[in-house]
C-alpha positions in Angstrom: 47.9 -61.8 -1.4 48.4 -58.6 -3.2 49.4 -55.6 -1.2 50.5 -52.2 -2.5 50.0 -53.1 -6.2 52.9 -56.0 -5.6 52.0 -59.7 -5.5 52.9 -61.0 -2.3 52.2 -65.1 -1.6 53.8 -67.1 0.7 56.9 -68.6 -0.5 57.0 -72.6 0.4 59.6 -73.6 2.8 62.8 -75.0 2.3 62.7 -79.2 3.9 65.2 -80.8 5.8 66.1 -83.4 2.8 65.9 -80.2 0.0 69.1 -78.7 2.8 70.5 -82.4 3.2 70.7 -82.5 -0.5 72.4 -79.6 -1.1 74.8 -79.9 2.1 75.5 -83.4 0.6 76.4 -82.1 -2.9 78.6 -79.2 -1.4 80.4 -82.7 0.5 80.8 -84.8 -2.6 82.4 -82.0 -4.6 84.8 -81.8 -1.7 85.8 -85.3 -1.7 87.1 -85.2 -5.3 90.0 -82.6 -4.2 92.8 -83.6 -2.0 93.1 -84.3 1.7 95.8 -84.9 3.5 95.5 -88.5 5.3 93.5 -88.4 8.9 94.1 -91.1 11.5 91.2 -92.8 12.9 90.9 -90.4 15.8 91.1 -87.4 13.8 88.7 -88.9 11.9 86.0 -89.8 14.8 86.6 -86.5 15.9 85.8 -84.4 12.6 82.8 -86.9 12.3 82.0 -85.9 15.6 82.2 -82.2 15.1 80.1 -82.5 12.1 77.2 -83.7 13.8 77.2 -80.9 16.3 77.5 -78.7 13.9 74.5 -80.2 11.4 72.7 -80.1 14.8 73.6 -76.9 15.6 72.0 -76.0 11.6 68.8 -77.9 12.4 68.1 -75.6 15.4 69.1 -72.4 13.4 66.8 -73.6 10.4 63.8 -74.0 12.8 64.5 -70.6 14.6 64.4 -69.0 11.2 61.2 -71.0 10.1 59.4 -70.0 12.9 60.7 -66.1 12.3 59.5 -66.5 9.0 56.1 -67.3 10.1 55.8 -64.9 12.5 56.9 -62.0 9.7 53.9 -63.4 7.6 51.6 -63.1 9.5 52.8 -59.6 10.6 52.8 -58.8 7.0 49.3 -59.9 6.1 47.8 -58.2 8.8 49.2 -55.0 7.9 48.5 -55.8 4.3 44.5 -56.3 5.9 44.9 -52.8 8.0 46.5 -51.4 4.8 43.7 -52.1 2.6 40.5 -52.0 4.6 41.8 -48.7 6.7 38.8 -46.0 6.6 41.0 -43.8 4.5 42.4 -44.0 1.3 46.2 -44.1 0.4 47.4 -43.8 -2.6 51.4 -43.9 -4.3 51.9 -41.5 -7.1 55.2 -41.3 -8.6 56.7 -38.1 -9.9 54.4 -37.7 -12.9 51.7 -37.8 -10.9 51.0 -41.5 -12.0 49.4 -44.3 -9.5 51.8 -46.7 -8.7 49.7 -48.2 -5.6 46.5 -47.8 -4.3 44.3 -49.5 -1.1 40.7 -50.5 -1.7 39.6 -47.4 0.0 41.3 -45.3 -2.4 40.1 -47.3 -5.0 36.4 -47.4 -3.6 36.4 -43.3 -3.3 37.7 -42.9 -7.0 35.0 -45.6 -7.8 37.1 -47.9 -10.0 38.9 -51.2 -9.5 41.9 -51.4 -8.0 43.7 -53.1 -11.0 42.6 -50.4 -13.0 44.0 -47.8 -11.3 47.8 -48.7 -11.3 49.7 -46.8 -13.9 46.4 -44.1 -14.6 47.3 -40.5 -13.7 45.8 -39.4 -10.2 44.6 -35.8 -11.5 42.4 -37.1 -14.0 40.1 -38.1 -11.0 40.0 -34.5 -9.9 37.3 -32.2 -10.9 38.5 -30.0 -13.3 37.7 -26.7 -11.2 40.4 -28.2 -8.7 42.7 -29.7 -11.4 45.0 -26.6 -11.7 45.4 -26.1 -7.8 46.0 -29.9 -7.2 49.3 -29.5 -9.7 50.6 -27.1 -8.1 50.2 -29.0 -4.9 51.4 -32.1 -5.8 54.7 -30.2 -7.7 54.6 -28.3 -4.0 54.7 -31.9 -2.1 58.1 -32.9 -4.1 59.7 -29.7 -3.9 58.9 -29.2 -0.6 59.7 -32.4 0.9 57.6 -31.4 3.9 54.2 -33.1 4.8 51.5 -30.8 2.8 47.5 -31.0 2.9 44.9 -29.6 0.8 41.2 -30.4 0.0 39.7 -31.2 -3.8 36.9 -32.7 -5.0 37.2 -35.9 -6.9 34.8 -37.7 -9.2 33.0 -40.6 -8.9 32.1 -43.0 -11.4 29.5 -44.5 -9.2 28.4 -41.5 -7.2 28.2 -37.8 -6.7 31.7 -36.1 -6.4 33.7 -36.5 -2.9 35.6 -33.8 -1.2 38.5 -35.4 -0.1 41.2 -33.9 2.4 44.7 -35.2 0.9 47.7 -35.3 3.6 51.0 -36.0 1.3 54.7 -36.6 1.7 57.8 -37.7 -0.1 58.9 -41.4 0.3 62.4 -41.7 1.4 63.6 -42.7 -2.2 62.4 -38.9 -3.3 60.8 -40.6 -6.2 57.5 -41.1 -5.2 54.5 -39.7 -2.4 52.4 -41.4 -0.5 49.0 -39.3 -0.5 46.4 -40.1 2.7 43.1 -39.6 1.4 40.0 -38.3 4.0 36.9 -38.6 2.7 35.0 -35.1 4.6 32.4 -34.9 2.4 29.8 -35.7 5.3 31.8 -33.1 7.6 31.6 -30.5 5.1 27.9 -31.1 4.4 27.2 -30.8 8.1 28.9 -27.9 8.3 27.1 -26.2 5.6 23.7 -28.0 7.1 25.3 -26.2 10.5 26.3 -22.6 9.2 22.8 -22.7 6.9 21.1 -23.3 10.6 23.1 -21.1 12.1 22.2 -18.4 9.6 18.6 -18.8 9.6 19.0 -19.1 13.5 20.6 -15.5 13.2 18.4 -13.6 11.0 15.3 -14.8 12.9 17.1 -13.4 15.9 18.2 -10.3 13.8 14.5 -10.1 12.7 12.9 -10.4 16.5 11.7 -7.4 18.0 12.6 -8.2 21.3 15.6 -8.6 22.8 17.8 -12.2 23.2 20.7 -12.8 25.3 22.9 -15.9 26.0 24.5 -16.2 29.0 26.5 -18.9 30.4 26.5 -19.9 34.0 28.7 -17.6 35.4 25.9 -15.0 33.8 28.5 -13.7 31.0 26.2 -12.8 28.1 27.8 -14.8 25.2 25.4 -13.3 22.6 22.6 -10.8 21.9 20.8 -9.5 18.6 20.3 -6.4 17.3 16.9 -5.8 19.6 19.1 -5.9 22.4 21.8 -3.3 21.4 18.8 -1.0 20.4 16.5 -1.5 23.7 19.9 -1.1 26.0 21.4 1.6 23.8 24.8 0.0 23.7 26.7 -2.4 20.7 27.2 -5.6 21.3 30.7 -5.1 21.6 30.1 -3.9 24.8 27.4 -7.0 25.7 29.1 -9.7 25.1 32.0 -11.1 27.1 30.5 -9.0 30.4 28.5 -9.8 33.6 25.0 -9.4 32.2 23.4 -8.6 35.5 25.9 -5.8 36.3 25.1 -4.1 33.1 21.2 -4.5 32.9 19.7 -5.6 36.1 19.3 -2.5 38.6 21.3 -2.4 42.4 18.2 -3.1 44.2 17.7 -7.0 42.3 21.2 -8.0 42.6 21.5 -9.9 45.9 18.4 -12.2 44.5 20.2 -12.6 41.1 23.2 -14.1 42.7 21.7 -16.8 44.9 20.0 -17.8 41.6 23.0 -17.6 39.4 24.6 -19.8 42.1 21.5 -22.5 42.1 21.7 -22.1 38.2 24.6 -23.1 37.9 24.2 -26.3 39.4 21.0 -27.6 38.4 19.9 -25.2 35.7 17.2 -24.5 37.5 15.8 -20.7 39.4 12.9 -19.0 40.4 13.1 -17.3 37.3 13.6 -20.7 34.7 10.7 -21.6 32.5 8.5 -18.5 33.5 7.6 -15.1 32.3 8.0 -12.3 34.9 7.8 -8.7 34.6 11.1 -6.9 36.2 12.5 -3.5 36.1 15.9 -3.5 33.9 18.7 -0.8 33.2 19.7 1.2 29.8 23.5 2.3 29.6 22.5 5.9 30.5 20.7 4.6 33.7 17.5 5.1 33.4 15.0 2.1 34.2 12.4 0.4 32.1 10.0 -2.3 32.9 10.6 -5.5 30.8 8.4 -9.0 30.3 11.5 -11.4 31.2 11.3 -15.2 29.8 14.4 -17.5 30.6 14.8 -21.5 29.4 18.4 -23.0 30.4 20.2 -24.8 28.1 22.9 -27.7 28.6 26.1 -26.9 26.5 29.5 -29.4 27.4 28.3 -30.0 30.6 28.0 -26.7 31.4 24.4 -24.8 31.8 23.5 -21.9 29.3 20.3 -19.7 29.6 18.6 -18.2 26.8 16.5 -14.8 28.3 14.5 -13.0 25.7 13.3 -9.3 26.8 10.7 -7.4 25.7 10.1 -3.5 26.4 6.6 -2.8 27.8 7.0 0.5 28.7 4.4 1.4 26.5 2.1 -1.2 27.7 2.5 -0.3 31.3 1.6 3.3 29.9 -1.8 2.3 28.4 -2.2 0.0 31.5 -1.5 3.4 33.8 -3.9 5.4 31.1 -6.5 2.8 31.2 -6.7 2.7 34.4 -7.0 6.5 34.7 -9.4 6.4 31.7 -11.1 4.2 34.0 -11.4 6.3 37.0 -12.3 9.0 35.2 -15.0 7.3 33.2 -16.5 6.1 36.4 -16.2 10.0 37.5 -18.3 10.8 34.3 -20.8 8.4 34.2 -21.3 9.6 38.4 -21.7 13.5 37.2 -23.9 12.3 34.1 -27.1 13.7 34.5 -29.1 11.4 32.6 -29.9 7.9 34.2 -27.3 5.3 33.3 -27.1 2.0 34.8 -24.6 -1.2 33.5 -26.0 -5.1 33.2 -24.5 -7.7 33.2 -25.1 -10.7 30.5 -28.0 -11.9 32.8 -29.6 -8.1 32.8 -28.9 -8.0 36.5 -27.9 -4.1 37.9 -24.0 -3.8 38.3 -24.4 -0.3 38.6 -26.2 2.9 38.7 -25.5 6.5 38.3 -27.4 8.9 41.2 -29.1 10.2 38.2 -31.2 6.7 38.0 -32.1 6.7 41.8 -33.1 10.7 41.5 -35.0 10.2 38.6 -36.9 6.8 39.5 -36.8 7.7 43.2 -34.9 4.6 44.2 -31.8 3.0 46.5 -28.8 1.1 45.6 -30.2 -1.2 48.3 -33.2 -1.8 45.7 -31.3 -2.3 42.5 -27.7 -3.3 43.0 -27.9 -7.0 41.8 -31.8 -7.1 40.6 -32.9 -8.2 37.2 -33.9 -4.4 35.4 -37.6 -6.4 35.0 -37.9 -6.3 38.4 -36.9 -3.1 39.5 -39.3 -0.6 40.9 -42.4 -2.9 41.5 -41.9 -4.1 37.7 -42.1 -0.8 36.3 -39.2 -1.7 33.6 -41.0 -5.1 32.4 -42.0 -3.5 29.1 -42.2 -5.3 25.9 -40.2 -2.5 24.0 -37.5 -2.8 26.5 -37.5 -6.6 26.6 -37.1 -6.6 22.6 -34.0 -4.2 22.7 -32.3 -6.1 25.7 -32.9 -9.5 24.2 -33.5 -9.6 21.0 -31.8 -6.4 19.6 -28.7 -6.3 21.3 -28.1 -10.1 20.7 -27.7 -8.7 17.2 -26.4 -5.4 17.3 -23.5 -4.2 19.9 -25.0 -0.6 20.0 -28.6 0.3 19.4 -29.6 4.2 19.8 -32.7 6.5 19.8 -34.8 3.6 20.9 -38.0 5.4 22.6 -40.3 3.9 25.1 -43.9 5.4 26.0 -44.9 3.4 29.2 -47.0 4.8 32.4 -44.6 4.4 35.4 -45.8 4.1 39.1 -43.6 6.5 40.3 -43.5 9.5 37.8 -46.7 9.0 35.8 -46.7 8.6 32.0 -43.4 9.0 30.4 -42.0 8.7 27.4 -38.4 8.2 27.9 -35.3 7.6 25.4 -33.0 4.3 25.3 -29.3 4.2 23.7 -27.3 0.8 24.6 -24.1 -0.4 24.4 -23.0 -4.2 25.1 -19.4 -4.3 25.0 -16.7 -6.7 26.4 -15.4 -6.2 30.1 -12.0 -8.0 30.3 -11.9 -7.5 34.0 -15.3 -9.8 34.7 -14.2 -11.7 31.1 -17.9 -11.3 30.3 -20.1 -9.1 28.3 -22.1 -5.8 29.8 -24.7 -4.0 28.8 -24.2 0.1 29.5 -27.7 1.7 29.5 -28.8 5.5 29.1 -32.1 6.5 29.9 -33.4 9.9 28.9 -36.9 11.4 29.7 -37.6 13.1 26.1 -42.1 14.0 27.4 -41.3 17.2 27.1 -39.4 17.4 24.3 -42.3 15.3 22.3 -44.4 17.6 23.5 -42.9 20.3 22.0 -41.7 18.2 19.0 -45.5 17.8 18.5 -46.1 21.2 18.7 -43.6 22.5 16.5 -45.4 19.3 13.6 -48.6 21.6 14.0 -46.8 24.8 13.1 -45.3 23.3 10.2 -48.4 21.5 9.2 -50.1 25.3 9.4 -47.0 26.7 7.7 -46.7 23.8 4.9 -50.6 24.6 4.2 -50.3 28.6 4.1 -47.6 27.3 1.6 -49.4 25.5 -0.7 -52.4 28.3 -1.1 -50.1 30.6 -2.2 -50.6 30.5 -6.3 -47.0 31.1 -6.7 -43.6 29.2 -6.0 -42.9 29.7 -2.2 -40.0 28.4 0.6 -39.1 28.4 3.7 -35.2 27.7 4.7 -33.7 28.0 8.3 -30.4 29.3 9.0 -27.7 26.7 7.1 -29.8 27.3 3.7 -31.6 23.9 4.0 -35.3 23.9 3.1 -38.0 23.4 6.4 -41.0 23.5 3.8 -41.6 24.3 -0.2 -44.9 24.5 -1.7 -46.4 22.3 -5.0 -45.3 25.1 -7.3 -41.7 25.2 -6.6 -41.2 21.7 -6.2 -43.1 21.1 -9.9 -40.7 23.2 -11.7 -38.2 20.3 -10.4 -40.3 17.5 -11.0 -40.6 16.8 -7.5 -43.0 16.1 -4.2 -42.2 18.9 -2.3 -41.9 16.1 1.0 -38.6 15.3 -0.9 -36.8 18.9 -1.2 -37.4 19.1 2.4 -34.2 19.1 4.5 -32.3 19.3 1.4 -29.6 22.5 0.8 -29.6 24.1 -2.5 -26.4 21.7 -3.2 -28.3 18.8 -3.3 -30.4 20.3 -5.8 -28.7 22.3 -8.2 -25.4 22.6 -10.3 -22.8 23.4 -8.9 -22.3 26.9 -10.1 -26.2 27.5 -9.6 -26.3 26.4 -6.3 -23.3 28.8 -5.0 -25.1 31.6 -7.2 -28.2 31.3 -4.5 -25.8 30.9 -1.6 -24.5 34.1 -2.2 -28.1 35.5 -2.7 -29.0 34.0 0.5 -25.7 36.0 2.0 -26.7 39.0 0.8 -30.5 39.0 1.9 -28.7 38.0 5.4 -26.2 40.3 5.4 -29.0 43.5 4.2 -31.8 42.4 6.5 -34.4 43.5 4.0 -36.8 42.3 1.2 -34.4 41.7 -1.6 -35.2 41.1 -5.1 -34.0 39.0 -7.6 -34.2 38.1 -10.8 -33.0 34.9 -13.3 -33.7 32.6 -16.0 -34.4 28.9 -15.5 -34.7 25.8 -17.3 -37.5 23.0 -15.8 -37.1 19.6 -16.1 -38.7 19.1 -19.3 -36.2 21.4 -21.4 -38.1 24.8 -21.2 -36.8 28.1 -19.8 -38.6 30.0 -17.5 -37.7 33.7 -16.2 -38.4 33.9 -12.6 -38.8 37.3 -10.2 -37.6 36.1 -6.4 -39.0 38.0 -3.4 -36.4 36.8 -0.2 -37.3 38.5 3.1 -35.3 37.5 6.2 -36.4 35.9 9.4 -35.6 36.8 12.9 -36.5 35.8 16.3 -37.7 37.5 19.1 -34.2 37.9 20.2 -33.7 39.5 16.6 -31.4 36.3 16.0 -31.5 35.5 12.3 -33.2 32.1 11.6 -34.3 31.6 8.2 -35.5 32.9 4.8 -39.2 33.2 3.1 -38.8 33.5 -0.7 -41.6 33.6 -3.5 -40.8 33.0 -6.8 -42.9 34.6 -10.1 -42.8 33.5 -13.5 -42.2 36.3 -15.6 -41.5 34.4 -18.7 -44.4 35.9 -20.7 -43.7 39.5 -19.5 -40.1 38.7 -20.2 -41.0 37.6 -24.0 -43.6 40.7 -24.6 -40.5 43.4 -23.6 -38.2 41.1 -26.0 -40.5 41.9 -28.6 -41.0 45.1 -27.8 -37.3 45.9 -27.8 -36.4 44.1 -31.0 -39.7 46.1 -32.6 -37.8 49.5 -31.4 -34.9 48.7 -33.3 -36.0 46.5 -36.3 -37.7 47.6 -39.6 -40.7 45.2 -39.3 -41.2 44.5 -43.3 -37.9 43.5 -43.7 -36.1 42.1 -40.7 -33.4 44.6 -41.1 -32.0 47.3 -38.0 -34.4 50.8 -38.3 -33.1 54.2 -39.2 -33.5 54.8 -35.3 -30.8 52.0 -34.1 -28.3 52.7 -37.2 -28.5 56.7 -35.8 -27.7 54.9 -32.2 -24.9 52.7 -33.6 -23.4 55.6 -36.0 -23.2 58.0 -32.6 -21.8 55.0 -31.1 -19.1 54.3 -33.3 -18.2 58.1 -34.2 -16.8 57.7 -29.6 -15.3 54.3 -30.2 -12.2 52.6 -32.0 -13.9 51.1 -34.9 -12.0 53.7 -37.7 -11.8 53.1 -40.5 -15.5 53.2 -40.9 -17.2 52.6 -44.2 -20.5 53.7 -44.9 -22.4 52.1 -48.4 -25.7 53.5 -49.0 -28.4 51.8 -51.2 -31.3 52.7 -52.9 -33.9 50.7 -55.0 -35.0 52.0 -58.2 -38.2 52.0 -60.0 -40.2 50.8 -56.6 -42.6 54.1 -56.9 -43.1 52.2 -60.6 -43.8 48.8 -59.2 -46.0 50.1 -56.6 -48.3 52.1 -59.6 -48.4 49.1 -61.9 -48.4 46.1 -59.6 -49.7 47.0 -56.6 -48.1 47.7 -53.1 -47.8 44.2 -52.6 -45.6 43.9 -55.0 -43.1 46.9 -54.2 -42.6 45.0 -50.6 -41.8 42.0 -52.2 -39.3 43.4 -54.4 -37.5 45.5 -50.7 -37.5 42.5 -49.0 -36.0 40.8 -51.9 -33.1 43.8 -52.1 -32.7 43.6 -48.1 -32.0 39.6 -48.4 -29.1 40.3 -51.0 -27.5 43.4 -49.3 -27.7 41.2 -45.7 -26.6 37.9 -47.1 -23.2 40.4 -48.4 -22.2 41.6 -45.6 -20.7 40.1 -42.3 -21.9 39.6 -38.8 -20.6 42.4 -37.2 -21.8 45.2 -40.0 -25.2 47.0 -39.7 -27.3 46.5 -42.2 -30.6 48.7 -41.6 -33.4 49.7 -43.7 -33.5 53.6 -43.2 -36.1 54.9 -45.8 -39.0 53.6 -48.0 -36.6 52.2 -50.5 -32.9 53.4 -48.9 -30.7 50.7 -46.8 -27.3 51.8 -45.2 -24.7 49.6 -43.9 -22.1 50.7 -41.1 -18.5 48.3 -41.7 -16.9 49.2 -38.6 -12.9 49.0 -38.8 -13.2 48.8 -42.8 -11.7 50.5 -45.5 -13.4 51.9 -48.6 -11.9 49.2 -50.7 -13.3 46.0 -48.6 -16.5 47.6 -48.7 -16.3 48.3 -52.8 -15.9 44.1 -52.2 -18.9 43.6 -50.8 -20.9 46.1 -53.5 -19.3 44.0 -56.7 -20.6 40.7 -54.9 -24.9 42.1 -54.7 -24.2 43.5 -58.3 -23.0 39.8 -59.1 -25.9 38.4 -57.7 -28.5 36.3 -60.0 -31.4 39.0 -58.9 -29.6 41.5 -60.2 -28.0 40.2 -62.9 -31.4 38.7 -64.2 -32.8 42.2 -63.7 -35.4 41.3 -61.1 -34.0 44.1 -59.0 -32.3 46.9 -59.5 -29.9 48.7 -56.7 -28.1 52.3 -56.8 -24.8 52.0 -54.3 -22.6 54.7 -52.5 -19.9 54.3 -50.6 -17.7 56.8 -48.3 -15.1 55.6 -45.9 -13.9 57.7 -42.7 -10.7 57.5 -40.5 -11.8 59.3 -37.7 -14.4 61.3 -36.0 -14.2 64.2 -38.0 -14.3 62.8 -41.4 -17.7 60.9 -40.4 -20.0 63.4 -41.6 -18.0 63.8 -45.0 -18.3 60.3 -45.3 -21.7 59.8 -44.9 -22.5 62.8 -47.3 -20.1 61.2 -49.9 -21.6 58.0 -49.8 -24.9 59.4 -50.2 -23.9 61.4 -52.9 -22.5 58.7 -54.9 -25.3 56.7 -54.6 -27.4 59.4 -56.2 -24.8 59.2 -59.1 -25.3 55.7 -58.9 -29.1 55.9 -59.4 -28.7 59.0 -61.9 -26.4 56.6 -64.5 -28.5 53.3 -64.2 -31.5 55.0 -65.0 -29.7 57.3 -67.9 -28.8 53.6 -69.0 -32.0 52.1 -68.7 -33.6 55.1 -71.1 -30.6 54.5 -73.5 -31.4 50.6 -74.1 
């Protein structure tokens, strides 16, 4: 049997002839030396003496046979503990080497014993432990003291163990025996129960209300972070302390200690395994009502509860408010002066107002618990009333505005107003049906009558030839005519009702607001004027007439506005006012307008002012020869080629029969010299199809105007003077 590392087999025992034969050789080698000569008695007695004595062996021989047995046996069982113990013991010697092993130790390093003996121990550790296991196992020999740690060792065959080593110094000092604990299992569970633990934590951390543990003396032994908030203390000051002394108020404490008492017998109490609403204590005193639910918990024999609280002061608020709102909706629906009555889901009268019993002269007595068909000899069996009770409201939970015209037996013909409601009422945990009644005959009536004024009003409306409109206070329109609405490319049914916002632009529609504000605000006819485009792209210049409306009370209620199309007036005085101010042969301003602008000018800051006059020669010629057609040919042609020289902002205006003059406002004399080189470079003039005499003058101010204008005249007569001297010359 091998034990330890060291072979260990029975040895055979020694026989009684293997001793004989030895005790006989010992004899014979004594028998060679010399003895002394015996006499027969000494003789029988050292013959006798021998035999007690090789009896005496016999006996000692058996005695240590059976010892020997006995020690065997010992020995293998311990060998049989040694090997098959549940934990693994290794011998290293002082280099850490394996000198013996059990199969345990060989089964957690996964390897066979035999290969193990001789093989150093660390190699088996995982090398994130390897450093700290050297210095433990150097620690173990210095230290000569039993020493524990924990590693994690490989495993050929498996996932790697973590193994608790208890190790101590053999009494030779030369080797240590290492106990090896496999606690891989006890470290998992632990991790399984810190893991649960944690999760078990944060959900309480996460819980809005508040948990406590107490044990059965009623020592709270844990609370979350609900509790310290709802309370207003820290757990510090929860835990390890009489629960009920710190949270339940004077008044409950006698009950609370019968139960703790009963509790802590039988885990059981009034309270256990139920939710019950009780008032319970802050640190600063003040009470609070809380929803209380407590299971009990066995824990070592002992009983636990587990009591989670929840704050419902809030709720118990909206409970109080609801059933104020309550009350005071009943109070309501009492003073409402319009019939109301409530159904149930079956249409049968919970309830009435006194408005419904004035109004349809009946009793409680005659309604309270009828079907609404049946009330008043039948009077409410009406087919619009059965189609918004049964088939509407089955649909819908609120239906409004729904009118029924019937002939009642008890106030004649009526035309009355239904608005419904079905809603839930948790109380009867059944639907109702709230039902408002309102007799609307005369406001029909009137509803009709005001229908024939506008009908009167639309058609006065539509003869007017022109655009016309009607609009009430808030600037909506009550009525427009076929006119107006064209312009939109409307019916005029769809501008009705609409505001001037839901028409226009933006910026036009706050433009006629403001009108509308001022023909409020001035109380009188109010004229305006403005140009349009239609919806087909053309513009249109419109005259408005608004007149404001008052009642009898002299309360303002609306605006009348007619509208006329001035366009063509509009384009006549266009014309009329470019005719003033144009020369109409050639396009050009008039000598009237370049007087206007020159006196305009002479007040304003547009010095330096250039002035170029022109003048075309030989038209007198042209017009004897060629005709008069022909000379206004020739000054449009010179009125085209001084405009087409000069820039936007310069008047260019035909002032004589053949003179032009040009005003260059803020322009010196030597831009305007510019402007002359580029007509005299023209193709016209250089082909000698036209012929132009120029001047120019040039003033800085006001005073130096008139000079100028003389100068430039002047010079233009030079002008015309050489050309012509040159013409006679060639």
């Amino acid at each position: 049997m091998t034990a330890m590392g060291i072979e260990t087999g029975k040895t055979k025992l020694t026989t009684n002839d293997k001793l004989r034969r030895n005790a006989e050789e010992r004899l014979h080698s004594k028998k060679t030396e010399t003895h002394p000569f015996r006499t027969d008695d000494e003789t029988q007695r050292l013959i006798h003496e021998l035999e007690v004595h090789q009896i005496e062996l016999e006996l000692q021989n058996e005695a240590l046979e059976h010892a020997r047995d006995e020690v065997e046996a010992t020995l293998e069982k311990y060998t049989d503990l040694y090997d098959f113990a549940p934990v693994g013991y290794i011998t290293l010697d002082r280099n850490g080497f394996i000198s013996a092993v059990n199969l345990t130790g060989a089964g957690l390093l996964g390897i066979e014993r035999s290969r193990l003996i001789g093989r150093r121990f660390a190699l088996f550790v995982e090398s994130t432990d390897r450093a700290d296991f050297t210095t433990f196992n150097d620690t173990v020999f210095t230290s000569r003291c039993k020493q524990s740690c924990e590693v994690l060792l490989r495993n050929k065959g498996s996932l790697p163990h973590i193994i608790q080593i208890e190790a101590k110094v053999t009494a030779s000092a030369q080797e240590c025996s290492f106990t090896l604990i496999d606690i891989t299992g006890r470290r998992l569970a632990e991790q399984a129960l810190h893991a649960s633990e944690e999760r078990m934590y944060r959900l309480t951390e996460m819980a809005a209300d508040a948990i406590f543990m107490l044990d059965d003396s009623g020592t709270a032994t844990f609370c979350n972070a609900a509790a310290e908030r709802m309370f207003g203390c820290p757990a510090e000051s929860i835990t390890h302390c009489d629960f009920h002394r710190l949270f339940i108020p004077e008044c409950y404490q006698t009950n609370v200690k019968q139960g703790l008492a009963h509790f802590k017998k039988q885990g059981t109490g009034p309270l256990i395994g139920k939710t019950t609403e009780i008032m319970a204590l802050r640190k600063d005193g003040t009470e609070f009502p809380v929803e209380l639910s407590i299971s009990s918990l066995k824990l070592q024999g002992k009983w636990h509860a587990i009591a989670i609280m929840r704050d419902i002061t809030e709720r118990k608020q909206l409970e109080t408010e609801n059933q104020d709102a309550r009350k005071y909706a009943e109070n309501i629906v009492e003073t409402v002066r319009r019939p109301l009555v409530v159904l149930n889901s079956n249409l049968k009268v919970i309830s009435s107002n006194q408005s419904f019993y004035s109004t349809f002269y009946a009793t409680p007595e005659e309604t309270i618990g009828k079907y609404i068909y049946d009330l008043g000899n039948r009077q409410w069996d009406v087919p619009e009333m059965r189609e918004l009770l049964e088939e509407s409201l089955h649909h819908d939970t609120v239906f409004s505005n729904y009118e029924v015209e019937h002939d009642f037996p008890t106030i004649g013909h009526r035309v009355i107003l239904l608005n419904a409601r079905r809603m839930f009422w948790k109380n009867k945990a059944s639907h109702i049906i709230l039902l408002a009644m309102e007799d609307i005959s005369e406001r029909k009536q009137a509803e009709e009558r005001i229908s024939e004024v506008m009908r009167q009003q639309q058609a006065i409306l539509d003869n007017i030839p022109n655009m016309a409109w009607l609009k009430d206070r808030d600037g909506r329109y009550v009525a427009v005519n076929e006119p107006f609405s064209s312009l939109y490319g409307k019916a005029p049914k769809d501008l009705v009702g609409k505001s001037d916002h839901d028409i226009y632009p933006l910026e036009r529609a706050m433009k006629y607001e403001q009108e509308s504000s001022e023909v409020m605000e001035s109380g009188t006819r109010t004229y305006f004027e403005e140009s349009i485009v239609n919806h087909e792209g053309k513009t249109h210049h419109i005259e408005k007439i608004e007149t404001p409306i008052y009642n009898d009370s002299g309360v303002f209620i609306g605006i009348i506005g007619i509208s006329h199309d001035i366009t063509i007036r509009k384009e006549v005085e266009v014309s009329l006012r470019h005719d003033s101010t144009h020369d109409k042969l050639t396009g050009l301003y008039n000598r009237a307008f370049f007087d206007v602008e020159l006196e305009r000018f002479a007040h304003g800051r547009m010095f330096p002012l250039s002035i170029v006059m022109a003048d075309v020669n030989d038209l007198k010629t042209v017009n004897d020869t060629l005709g008069h057609e022909a000379g206004d040919n020739l000054i449009r042609m010179a009125a085209r080629i001084i405009l087409k020289a000069f820039r936007v902002e310069d008047i260019v205006a035909r002032i004589g029969g053949d003179e032009f003059a040009v005003l260059l406002p803020q322009t010196d004399e030597t831009v305007a010299e510019e402007a002359v080189q580029r007509i005299l470079a023209c193709p016209e003039i250089s082909s000698c199809q036209v012929s132009i005499a120029f001047g120019i003058g040039s003033a800085i101010n006001k005073e130096h105007l008139a000079e100028a204008l003389k100068e430039s005249d002047e010079r233009m007569y030079l002008n015309k003077f050489a050309l012509k001297k040159l013409k006679s010359i060639q």
